[in-house]
C-alpha positions in Angstrom: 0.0 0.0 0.0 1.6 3.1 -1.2 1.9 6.6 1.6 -1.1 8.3 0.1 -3.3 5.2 0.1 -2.2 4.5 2.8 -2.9 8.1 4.2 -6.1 8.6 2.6 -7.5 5.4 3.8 -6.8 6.0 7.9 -8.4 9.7 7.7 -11.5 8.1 5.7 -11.9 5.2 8.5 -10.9 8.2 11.5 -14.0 10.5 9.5 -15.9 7.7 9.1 -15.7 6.3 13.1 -15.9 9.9 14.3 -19.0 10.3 11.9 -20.8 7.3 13.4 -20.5 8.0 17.3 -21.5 11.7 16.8 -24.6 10.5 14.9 -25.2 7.2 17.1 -22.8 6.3 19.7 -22.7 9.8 21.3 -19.7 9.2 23.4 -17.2 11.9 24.7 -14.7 12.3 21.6 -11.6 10.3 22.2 -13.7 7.2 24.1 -16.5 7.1 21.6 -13.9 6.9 18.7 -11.9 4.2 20.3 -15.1 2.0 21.5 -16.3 2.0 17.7 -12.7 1.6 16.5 -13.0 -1.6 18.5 -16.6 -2.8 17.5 -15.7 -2.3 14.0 -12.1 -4.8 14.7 -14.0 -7.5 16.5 -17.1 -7.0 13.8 -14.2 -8.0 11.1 -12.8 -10.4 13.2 -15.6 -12.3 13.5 -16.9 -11.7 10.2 -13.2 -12.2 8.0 -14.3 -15.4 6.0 -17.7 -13.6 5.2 -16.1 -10.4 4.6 -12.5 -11.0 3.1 -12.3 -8.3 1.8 -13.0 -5.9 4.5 -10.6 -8.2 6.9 -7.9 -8.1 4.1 -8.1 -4.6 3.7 -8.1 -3.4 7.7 -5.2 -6.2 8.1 -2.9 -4.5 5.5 -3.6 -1.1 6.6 -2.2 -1.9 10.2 0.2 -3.8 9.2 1.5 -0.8 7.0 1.7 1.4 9.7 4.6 1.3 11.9 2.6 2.2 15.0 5.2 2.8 17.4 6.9 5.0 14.9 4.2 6.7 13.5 3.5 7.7 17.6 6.8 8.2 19.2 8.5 10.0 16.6 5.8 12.1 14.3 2.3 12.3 16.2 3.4 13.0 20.1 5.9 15.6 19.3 2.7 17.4 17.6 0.3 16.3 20.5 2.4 17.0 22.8 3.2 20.5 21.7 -0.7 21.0 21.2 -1.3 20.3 24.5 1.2 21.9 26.5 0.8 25.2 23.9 -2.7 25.2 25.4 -1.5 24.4 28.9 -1.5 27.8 32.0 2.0 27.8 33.1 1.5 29.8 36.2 -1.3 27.1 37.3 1.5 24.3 36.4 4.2 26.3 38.8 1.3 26.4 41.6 1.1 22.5 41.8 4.9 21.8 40.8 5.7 19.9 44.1 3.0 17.2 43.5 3.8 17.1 40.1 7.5 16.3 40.8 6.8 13.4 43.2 4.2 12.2 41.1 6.2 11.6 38.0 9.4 10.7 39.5 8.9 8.4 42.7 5.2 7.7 41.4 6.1 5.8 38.1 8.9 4.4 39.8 7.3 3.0 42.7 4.3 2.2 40.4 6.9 -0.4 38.8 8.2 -1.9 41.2 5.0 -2.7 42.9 3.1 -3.6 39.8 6.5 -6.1 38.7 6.2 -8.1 41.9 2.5 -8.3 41.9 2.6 -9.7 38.1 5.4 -11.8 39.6 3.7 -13.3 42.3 0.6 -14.2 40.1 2.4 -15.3 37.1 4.4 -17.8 39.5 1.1 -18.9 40.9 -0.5 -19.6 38.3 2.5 -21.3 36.4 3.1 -19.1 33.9 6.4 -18.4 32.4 7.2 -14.7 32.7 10.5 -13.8 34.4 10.5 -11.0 36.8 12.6 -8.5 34.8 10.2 -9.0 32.4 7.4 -7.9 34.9 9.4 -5.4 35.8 9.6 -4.0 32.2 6.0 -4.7 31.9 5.1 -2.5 35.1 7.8 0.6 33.5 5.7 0.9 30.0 2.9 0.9 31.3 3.2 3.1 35.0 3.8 6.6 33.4 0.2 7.7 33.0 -0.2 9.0 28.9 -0.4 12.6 28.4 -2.3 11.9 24.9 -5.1 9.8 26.7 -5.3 12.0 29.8 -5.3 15.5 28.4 -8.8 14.0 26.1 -10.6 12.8 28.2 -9.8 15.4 31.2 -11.0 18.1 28.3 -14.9 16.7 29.3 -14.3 16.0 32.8 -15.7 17.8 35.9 -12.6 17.6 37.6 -11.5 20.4 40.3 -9.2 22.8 39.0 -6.4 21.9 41.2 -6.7 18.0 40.5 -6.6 18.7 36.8 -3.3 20.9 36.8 -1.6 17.6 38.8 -2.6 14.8 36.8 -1.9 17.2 32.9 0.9 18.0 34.6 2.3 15.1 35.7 0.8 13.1 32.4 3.3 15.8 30.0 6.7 15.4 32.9 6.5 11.8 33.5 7.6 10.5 30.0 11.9 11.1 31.0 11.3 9.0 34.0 9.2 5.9 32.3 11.2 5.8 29.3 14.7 5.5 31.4 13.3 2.7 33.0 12.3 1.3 30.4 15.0 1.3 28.2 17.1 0.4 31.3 15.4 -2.9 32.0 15.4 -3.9 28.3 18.9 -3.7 28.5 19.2 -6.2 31.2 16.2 -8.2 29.8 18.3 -8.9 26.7 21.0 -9.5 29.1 23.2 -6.8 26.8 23.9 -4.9 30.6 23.7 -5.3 34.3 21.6 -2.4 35.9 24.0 0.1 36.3 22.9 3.3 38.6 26.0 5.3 37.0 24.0 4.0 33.1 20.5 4.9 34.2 21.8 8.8 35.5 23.5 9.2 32.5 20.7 8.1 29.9 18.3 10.4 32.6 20.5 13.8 32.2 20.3 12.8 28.0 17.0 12.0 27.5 15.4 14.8 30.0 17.9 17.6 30.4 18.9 17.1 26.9 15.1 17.4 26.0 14.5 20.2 28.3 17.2 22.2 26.3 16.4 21.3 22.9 12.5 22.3 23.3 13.9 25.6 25.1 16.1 26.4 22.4 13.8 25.9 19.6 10.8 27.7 21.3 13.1 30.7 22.2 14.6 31.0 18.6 11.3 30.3 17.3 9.8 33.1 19.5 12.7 35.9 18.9 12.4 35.4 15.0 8.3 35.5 14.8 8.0 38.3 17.6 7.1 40.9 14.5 4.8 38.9 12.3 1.5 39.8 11.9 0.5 36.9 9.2 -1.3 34.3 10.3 0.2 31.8 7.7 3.6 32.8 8.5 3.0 32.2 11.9 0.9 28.7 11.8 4.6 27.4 9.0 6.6 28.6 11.7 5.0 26.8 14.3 5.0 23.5 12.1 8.1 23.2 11.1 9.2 23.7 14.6 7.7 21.2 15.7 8.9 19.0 12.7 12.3 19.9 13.6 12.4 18.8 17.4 11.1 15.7 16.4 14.0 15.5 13.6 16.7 17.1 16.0 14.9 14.7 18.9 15.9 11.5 17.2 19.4 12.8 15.7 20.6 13.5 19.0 19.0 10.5 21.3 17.1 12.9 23.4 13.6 13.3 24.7 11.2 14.4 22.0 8.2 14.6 23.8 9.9 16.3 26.9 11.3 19.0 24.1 7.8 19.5 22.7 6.3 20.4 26.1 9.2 22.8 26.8 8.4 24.5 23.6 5.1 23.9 24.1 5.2 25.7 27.3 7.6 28.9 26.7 5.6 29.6 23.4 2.1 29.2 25.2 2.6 31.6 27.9 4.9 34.3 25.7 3.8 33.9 21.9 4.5 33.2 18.3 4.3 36.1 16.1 3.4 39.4 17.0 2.1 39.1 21.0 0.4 42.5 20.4 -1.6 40.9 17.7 -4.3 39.6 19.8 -6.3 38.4 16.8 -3.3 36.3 15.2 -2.5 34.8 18.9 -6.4 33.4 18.7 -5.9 31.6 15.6 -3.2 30.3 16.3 -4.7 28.5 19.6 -7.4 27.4 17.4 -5.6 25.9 14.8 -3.3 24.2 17.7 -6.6 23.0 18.5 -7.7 21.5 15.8 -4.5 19.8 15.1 -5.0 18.5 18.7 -8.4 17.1 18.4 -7.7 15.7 14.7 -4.6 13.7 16.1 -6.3 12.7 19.0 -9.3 10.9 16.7 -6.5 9.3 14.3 -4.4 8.0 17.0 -7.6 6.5 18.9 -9.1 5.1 15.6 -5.6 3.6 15.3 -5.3 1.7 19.0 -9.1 0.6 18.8 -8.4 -1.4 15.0 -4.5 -2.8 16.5 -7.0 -5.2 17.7 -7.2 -7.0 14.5 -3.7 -7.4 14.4 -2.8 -8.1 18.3 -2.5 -11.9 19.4 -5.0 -12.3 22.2 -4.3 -16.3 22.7 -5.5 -18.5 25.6 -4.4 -16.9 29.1 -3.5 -13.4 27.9 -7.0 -12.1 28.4 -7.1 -13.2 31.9 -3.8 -12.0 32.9 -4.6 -8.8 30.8 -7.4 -8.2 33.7 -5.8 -9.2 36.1 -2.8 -6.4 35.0 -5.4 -3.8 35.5 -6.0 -4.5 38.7 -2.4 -4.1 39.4 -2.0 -1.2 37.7 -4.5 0.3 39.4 -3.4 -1.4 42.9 0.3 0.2 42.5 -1.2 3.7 41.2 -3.4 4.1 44.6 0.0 2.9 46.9 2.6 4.9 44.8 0.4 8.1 45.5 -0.9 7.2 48.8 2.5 6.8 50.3 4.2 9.8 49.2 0.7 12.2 49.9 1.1 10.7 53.6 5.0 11.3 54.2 4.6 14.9 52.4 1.1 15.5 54.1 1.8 19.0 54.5 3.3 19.5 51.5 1.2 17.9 48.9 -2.3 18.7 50.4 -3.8 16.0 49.5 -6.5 13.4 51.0 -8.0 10.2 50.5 -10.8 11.8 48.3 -8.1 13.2 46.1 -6.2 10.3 46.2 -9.1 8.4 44.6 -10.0 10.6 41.8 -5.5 10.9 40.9 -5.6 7.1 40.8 -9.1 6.9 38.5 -8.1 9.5 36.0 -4.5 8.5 35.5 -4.9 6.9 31.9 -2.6 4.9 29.8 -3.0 5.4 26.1 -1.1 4.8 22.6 2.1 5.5 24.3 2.1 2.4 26.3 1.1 0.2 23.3 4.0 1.4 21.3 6.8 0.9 23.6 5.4 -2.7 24.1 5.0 -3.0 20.6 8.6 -2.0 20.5 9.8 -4.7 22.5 12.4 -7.3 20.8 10.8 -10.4 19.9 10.9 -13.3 22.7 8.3 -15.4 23.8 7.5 -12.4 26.6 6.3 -9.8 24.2 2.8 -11.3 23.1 1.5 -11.7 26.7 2.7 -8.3 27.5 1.2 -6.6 24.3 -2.1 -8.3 24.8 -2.0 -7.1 28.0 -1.1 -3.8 27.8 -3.6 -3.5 25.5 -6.2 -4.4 27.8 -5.5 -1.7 29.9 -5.4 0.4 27.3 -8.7 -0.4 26.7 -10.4 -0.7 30.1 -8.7 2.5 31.1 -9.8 4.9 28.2 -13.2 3.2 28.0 -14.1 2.4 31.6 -11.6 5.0 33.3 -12.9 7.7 31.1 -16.9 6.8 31.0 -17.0 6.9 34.9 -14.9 9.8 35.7 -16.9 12.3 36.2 -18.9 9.7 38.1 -16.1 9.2 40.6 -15.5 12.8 40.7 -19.4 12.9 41.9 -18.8 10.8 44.4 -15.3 12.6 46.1 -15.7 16.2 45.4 -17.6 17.5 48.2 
């Protein structure tokens, strides 16, 4: 399948899905999109010798797309930059303390804790999955997903406060999951020893190194548009900016989606083009906008039809389910125990605790890095799985959000 077939056939399927739950389904945006991205993959599924065609077709379209590249290093740089261009600074340096903890001891206790769980259970139930393998497991899919979050938070009821920790957190915590991750691969493949001296060094690259690149290009970017009044100027600036971290991002092993939110960041609270030029600053949210919310229904229409293409064989959906509960076990203990040593500090309370742990989402991001994975006979259980989660959490996570808010927002 050639690029623009290839192209032209995802945004017909993405128009297509987002046409049918506006008109029927009627769920919030990114959850509706995924749930009928999913009924259409298990209506092929279970219709492929009726419908060859059809199965053939959807097949070959995911198989064309290299999802984890398509994510990581075109579409999050974007969504990223969308989100965090959109994002009030001054509320993000208000709530900076839990912010920190949350994305830095959070996803790594979240790890740990959700690797010996998956241990224990897999050795239980006599199931061959080594614990550095639930360790790796627990580190791709701990970091909540900024993608997934920042969607479904946009038609949420969620207290002000509440929603500046859990964006905030969702855009800072990638540096921190991604080091771990790439850190227990290495010793998974048995190509290192864990190293303390190897994990700082890759954390100062990929996060410093991210930090400076998205500063950089934002404040260039902002010194050479700060007398353009066109709109058009402004909007090819802004692109290719973007374009380039991603580029720049991959050349020099660093963070990409760190970078974006730095540029994301600087630009959203100074300006590209002309700050004077009220009108022109507008746009260019809007458009920022709309490149946010298109993204957002391609990338969803994308997870929900991986289905068609994912092995789910014998055990994985049970250990899929049981995964969420550990996910959601080691969210609610690697929040609860920080909040209660930095009581003061945090301000938080068991009411908040609940609603952090039910709105911290895992999305696309998770599913790449597991597709990612080299092959072994590991990476199908923990694909499956990490779909699942996927799933249950943008579907069932998202749905009954506001419901949970309801219930601990007095």
């Amino acid at each position: 399948m050639d690029t623009f077939t290839l192209i032209a056939a995802l945004i017909t399927i993405s128009a297509l899905i987002s046409y049918l739950n506006i008109r029927f389904i009627k769920l919030p945006g990114a959850i509706g999109v995924m749930f009928v991205s999913i009924l259409l993959s298990i209506f092929i599924l279970v219709t492929g010798k009726a419908f060859p065609t059809a199965f053939n077709f959807i097949r070959e379209l995911m198989h064309s797309i290299d999802f984890t590249k398509t994510l990581l290093d075109v579409m999050l740089a974007f969504l990223l930059f969308a989100s965090a261009f959109h994002f009030e600074y001054k509320k993000l340096k208000e709530q900076k303390r839990p912010v920190l903890v949350l994305s830095t001891i959070g996803v790594v206790g979240s790890t740990i804790i959700f690797g010996l769980l998956l241990d224990i259970t897999t050795t239980l139930l006599g199931i061959d999955l080594p614990l550095v393998y639930c360790f790796l497991f627990g580190a791709l899919i701990s970091p909540t997903d900024p993608v997934a979050v920042m969607s479904v938070l946009k038609k949420s009821r969620i207290p002000s406060s509440l929603e500046t920790i859990i964006s905030g957190e969702s855009l800072l915590n990638d540096g921190v999951g991604l080091i771990l991750f790439v850190t227990i691969g290495e010793v998974a493949a048995q190509e290192a020893t864990f190293s303390l001296s190897h994990a700082l060094d890759l954390f100062a690259k990929e996060v410093f190194g991210g930090l400076a690149l998205g500063t950089v290009t934002a404040v260039v970017t902002g010194y050479l548009t700060k007398k353009i009044q066109e709109f058009q100027t402004s909007v090819l600036v802004s692109i290719s900016m973007v374009m380039m971290i991603s580029i720049l991002g991959s050349y020099l092993h660093v963070s990409i989606p760190l970078a974006a939110v730095a540029a994301g960041l600087i630009l959203g609270s100074s300006s590209i083009g002309a700050k004077s030029n009220k009108e022109l600053q507008d746009y260019l949210h809007r458009f920022w906008e709309l490149i946010d919310e298109l993204l957002n229904i391609i990338l969803f229409v994308m997870i929900g039809l991986q289905i068609v293409v994912l092995p789910f064989i014998g055990h994985y959906w049970f250990i899929g389910l049981v995964a969420v509960l550990f996910v959601l076990i080691a969210r609610g203990v690697s929040i609860a125990v920080p909040s209660m040593i930095m009581r003061r500090s945090l301000k938080t309370n068991f009411n908040n605790t609940t609603i952090l742990v039910w709105a911290g989402l895992r999305g696309g991001i998770s599913v790449a890095l597991a597709l990612s994975l080299p092959e072994s006979p590991y990476k199908e259980l923990i694909l499956s799985a990490s779909y699942i989660i996927v799933v249950f959490s943008v579907i069932v996570q998202g749905l009954t959000l506001n419901k949970v808010v309801n219930r601990f927002v007095k």
